[in-house]
C-alpha positions as CSV (number, residue, x, y, z in Angstrom):
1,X,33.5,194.3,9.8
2,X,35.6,191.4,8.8
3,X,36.3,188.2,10.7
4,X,39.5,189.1,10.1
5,X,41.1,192.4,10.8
6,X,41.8,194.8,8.6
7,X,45.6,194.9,8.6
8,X,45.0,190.9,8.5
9,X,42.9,191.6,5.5
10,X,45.1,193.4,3.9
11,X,47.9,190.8,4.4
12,X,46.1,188.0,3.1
13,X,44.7,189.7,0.1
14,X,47.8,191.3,-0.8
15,X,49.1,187.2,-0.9
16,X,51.7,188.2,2.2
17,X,52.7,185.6,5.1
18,X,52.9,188.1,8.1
19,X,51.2,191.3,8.6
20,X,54.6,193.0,8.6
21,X,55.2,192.0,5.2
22,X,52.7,194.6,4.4
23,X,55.6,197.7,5.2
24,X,58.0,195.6,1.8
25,X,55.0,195.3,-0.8
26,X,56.4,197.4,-3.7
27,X,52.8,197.0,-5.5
28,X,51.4,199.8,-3.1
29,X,48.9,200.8,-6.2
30,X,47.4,197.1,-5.2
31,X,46.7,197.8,-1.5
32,X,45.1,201.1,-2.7
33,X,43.0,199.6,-4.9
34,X,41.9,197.1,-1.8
35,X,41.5,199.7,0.4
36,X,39.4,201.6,-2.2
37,X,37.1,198.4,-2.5
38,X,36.8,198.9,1.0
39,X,33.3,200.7,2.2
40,X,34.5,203.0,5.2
41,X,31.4,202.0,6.9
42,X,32.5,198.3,6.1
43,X,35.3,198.6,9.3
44,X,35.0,199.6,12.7
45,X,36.6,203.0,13.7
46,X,39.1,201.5,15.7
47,X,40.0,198.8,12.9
48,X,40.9,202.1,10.8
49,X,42.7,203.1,13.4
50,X,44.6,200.2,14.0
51,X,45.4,199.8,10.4
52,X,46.5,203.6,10.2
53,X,48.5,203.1,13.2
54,X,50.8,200.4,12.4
55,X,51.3,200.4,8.7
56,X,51.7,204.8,9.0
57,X,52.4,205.4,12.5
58,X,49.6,207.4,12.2
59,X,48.1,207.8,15.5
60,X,45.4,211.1,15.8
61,X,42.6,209.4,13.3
62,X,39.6,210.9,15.7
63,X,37.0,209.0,12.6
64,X,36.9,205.7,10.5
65,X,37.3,208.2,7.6
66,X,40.4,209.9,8.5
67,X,41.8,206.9,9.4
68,X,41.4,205.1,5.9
69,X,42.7,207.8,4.0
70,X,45.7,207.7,6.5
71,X,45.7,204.3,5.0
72,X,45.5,205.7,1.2
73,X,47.9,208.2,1.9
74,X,50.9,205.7,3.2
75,X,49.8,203.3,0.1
76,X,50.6,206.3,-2.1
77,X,53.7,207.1,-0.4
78,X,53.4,209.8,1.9
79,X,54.8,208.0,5.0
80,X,57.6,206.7,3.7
């Protein structure tokens, strides 16, 4: 678990001001390779969630797995 959360993670490491800045990166292969860096175990369930919710829309993660390749799977363009 981070003292941040994941989605502010993300922001921060991928050098962005606002969380919503996330949705404009064109250098998705970056966020993958974060997210890939990223043990699944490292998160909480519900901070997989959260993350697959608001940068995919992706709302019916049931576990921390499916909810992180959610997460891979709008990096690599799939919820576009």
């Amino acid at each position: 678990m981070f003292t941040l959360g994941l989605v502010e993670y993300l922001t921060l490491k991928m050098g962005c001001e606002y969380p919503s800045d996330l949705h404009y990166v064109s250098d998705r292969e970056k966020i993958c390779r974060i997210v890939n860096e990223i043990p699944t175990g490292q998160c909480t369930r519900r901070e997989w969630q959260d993350a697959a919710q608001y940068l995919a829309d992706v709302t019916d993660c049931k576990t921390a797995a499916s909810a992180r390749a959610a997460v891979l799977a709008w990096a690599g363009g799939k919820y576009e």
